[in-house]
C-alpha positions as CSV (number, residue, x, y, z in Angstrom):
1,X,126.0,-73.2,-83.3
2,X,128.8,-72.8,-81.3
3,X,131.0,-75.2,-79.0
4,X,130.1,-74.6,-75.3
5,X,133.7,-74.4,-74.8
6,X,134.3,-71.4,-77.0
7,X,132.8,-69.7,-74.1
8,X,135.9,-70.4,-72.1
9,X,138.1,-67.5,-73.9
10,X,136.0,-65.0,-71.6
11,X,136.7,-65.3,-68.3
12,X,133.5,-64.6,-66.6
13,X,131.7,-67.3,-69.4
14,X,134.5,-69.0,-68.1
15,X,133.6,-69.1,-64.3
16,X,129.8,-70.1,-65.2
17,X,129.0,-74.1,-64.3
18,X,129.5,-76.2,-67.5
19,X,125.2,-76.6,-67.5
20,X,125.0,-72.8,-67.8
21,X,127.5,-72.7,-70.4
22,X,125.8,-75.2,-72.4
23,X,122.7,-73.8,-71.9
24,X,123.7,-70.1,-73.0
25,X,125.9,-71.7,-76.3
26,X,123.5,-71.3,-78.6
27,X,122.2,-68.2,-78.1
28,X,125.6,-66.8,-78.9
29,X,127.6,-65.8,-81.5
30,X,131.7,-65.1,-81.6
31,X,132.2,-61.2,-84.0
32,X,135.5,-60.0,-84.8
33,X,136.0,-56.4,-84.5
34,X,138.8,-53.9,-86.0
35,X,140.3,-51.2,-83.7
36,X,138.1,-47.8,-84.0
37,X,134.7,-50.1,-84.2
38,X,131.7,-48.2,-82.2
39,X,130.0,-51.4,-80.4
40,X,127.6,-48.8,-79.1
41,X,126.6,-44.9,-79.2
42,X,125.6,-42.4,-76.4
43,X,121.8,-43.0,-75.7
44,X,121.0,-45.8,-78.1
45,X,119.3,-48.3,-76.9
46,X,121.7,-51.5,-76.3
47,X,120.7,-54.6,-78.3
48,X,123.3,-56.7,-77.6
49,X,126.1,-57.6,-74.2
50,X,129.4,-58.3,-75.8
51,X,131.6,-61.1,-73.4
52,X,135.5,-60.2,-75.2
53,X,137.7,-62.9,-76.0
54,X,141.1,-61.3,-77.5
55,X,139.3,-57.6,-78.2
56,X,140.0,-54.4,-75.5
57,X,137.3,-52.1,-75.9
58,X,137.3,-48.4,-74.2
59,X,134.3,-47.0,-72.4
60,X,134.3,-43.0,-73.6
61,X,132.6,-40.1,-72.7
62,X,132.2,-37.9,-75.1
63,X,131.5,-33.9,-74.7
64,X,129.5,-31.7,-77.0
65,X,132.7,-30.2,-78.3
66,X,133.9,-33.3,-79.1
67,X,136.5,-33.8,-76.3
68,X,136.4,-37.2,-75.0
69,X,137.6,-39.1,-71.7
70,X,138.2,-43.0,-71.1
71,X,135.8,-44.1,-68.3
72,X,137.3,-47.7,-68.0
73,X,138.6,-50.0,-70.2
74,X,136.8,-53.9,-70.5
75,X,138.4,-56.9,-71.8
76,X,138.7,-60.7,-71.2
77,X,137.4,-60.6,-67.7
78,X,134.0,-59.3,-68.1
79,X,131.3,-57.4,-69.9
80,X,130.6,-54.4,-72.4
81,X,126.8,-53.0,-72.5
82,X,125.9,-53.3,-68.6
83,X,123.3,-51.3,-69.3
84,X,121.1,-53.9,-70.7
85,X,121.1,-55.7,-67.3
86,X,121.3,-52.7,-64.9
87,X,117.6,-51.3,-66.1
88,X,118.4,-48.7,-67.9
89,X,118.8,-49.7,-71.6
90,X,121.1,-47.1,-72.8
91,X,124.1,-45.2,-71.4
92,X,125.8,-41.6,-71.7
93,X,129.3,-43.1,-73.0
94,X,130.5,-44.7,-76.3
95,X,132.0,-48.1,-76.3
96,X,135.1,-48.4,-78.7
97,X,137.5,-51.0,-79.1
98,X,140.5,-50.3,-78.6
99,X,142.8,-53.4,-79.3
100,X,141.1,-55.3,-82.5
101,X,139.7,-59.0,-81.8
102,X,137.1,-60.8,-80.9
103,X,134.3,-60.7,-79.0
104,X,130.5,-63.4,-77.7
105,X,127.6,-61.6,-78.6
106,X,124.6,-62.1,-76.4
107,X,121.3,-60.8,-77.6
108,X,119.5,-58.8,-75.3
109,X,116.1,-61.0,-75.4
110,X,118.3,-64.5,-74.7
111,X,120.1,-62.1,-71.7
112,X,116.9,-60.9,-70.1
113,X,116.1,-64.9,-69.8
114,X,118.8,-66.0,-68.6
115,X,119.4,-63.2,-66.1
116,X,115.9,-63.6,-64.6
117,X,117.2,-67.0,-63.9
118,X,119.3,-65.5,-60.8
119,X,122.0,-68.0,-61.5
120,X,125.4,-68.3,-61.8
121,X,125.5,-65.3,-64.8
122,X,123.7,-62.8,-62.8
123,X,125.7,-62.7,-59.8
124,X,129.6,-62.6,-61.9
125,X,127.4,-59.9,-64.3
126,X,126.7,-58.1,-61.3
127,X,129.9,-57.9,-59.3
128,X,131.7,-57.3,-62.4
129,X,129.5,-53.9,-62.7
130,X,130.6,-53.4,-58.9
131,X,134.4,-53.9,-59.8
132,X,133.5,-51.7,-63.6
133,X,132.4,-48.7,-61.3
134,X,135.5,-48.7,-59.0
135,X,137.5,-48.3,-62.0
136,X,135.4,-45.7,-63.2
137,X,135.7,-43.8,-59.9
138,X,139.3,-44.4,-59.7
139,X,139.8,-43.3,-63.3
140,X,138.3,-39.7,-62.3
141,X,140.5,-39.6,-58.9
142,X,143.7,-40.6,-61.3
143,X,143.0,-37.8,-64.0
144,X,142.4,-35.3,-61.2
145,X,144.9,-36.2,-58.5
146,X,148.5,-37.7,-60.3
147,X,150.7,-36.9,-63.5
148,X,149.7,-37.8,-67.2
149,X,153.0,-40.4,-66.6
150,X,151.4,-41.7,-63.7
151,X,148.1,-42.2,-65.8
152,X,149.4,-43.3,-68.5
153,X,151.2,-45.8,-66.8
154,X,148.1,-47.1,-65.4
155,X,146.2,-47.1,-68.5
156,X,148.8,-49.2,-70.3
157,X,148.9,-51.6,-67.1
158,X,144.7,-52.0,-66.9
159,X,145.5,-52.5,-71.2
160,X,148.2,-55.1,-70.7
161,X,146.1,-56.8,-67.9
162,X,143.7,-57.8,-70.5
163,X,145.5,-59.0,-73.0
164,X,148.3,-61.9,-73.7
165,X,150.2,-59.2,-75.8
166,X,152.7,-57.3,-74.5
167,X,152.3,-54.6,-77.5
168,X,149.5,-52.0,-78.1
169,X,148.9,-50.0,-81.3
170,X,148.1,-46.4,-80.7
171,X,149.3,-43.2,-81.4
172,X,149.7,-40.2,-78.9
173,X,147.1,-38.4,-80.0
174,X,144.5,-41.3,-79.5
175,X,146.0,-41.4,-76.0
176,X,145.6,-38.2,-75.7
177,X,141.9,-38.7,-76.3
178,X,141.6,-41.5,-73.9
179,X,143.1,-39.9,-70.8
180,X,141.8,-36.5,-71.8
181,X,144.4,-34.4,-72.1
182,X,146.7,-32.7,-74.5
183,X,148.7,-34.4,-77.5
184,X,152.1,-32.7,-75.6
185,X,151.7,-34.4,-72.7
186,X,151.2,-37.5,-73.6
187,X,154.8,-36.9,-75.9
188,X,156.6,-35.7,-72.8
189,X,154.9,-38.7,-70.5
190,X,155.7,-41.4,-73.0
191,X,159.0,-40.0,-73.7
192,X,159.9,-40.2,-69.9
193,X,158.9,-43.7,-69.4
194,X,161.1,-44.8,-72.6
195,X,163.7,-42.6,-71.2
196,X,163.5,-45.0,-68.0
197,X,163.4,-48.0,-70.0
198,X,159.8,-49.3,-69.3
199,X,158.4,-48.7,-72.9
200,X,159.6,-48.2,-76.9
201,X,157.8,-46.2,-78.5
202,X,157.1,-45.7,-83.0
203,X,155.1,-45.3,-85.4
204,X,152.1,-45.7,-83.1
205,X,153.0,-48.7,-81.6
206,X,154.0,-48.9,-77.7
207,X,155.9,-52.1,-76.6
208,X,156.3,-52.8,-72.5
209,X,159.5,-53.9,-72.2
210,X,160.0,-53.4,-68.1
211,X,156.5,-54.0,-66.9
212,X,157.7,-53.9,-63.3
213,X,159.3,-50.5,-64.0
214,X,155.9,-49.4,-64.5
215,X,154.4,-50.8,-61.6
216,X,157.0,-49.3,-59.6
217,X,155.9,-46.2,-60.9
218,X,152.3,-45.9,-61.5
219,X,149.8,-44.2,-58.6
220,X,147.7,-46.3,-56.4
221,X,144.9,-46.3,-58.9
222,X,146.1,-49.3,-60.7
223,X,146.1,-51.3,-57.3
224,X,143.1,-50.2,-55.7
225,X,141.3,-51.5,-59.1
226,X,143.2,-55.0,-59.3
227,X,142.0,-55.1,-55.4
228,X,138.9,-54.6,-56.1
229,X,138.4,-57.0,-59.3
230,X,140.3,-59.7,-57.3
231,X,137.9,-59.5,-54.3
232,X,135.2,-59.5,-56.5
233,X,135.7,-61.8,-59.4
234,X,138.2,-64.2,-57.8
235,X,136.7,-67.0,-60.0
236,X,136.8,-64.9,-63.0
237,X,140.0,-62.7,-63.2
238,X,143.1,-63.5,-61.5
239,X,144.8,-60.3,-61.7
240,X,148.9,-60.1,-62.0
């Protein structure tokens, strides 16, 4: 069983009185997941809500020729599988992680109870699906509206955000498949911001080494979403 305080390493588990916490303990269990892992498919019915410790996972949509598009990106501060708790059971996109680590694993029978509850849980579970869909919204706006440099320096800020490492393995072309758009311009957008000094880039591994280069040149996106989660999730994420 595990230690209430193991909860802690998420930070909406985190947020939850130290009852709930003791309550919900042991009914959950801590995973470890590699980068690539599928924690759910288009359509299938969830069976479990994963609360990330260390792990980044991606929300994708993916088309029927196989092109795909980040949605929004979920880490330390919240959820992955709001479906479970939203009524609907299933979604259209593919959760994939995207930085390897670890993960709480709720079942969906011991969620359903505690949810009912109306406590504590259900109210960060459900402004963190209010703050989720902002980013969502945002992400379309960003890939319609501002440069692949401009997005990409968003993603890698929203990345960095939810993690203590200031390092991310990936390669272009997985990039690529996260922002949806071509293999060249993630090279020329990647190859700019090292040019400026914000980023190194080899051998599929980027390293921030000016995060407030970045800032100073990503779009509004990346601020209008650390708004949001801030006004939402005060207790729970305490954006930088």
């Amino acid at each position: 069983m595990l230690d209430a305080n193991v909860l802690r390493g998420n930070h909406l588990l985190s947020s939850l009185p130290s009852a709930d916490r003791a309550r919900l303990a042991p009914d959950f269990e801590l995973v470890s997941f590699k980068l690539g892992t599928v924690l759910y498919e288009s359509g299938v019915a969830l069976r479990h809500l994963y609360f990330p410790t260390t792990a980044l996972v991606s929300l994708l949509f993916i088309t029927e020729s196989g092109a795909s598009a980040e949605l929004a990106v979920a880490g330390r501060e919240g959820v992955v599988g709001i479906g479970l708790f939203m009524g609907g059971e299933s979604t259209p996109s593919r959760a994939v992680v995207q930085i390897a680590g670890d993960a709480l694993r709720l079942p969906a029978a011991a969620l359903d109870r505690e949810f009912k509850r109306g406590g504590a849980l259900q109210t960060g579970l459900l402004r963190f699906t209010q703050a989720l869909i902002t980013q969502m919204c945002q992400t379309a706006v960003c890939n319609r509206h501002h440069s692949v440099a401009q997005q990409l320096c968003r993603w890698l800020l929203l990345s960095l955000d939810r993690t203590d490492s200031q390092e991310l393995q990936m390669t272009q072309q997985l990039i690529a498949d996260m922002l949806g758009v071509r293999r060249e311009g993630v090279t020329e957008a990647a190859g700019k911001l090292q040019e400026w000094g914000c980023i190194r880039y080899s051998r599929g591994l980027i390293k921030v080494v000016d995060r407030e280069g970045l800032e100073g040149r990503v779009c509004e996106c990346y601020s209008v979403v650390n708004r949001e989660y801030g006004r939402l999730l005060r207790e729970v994420v305490h954006p930088r």
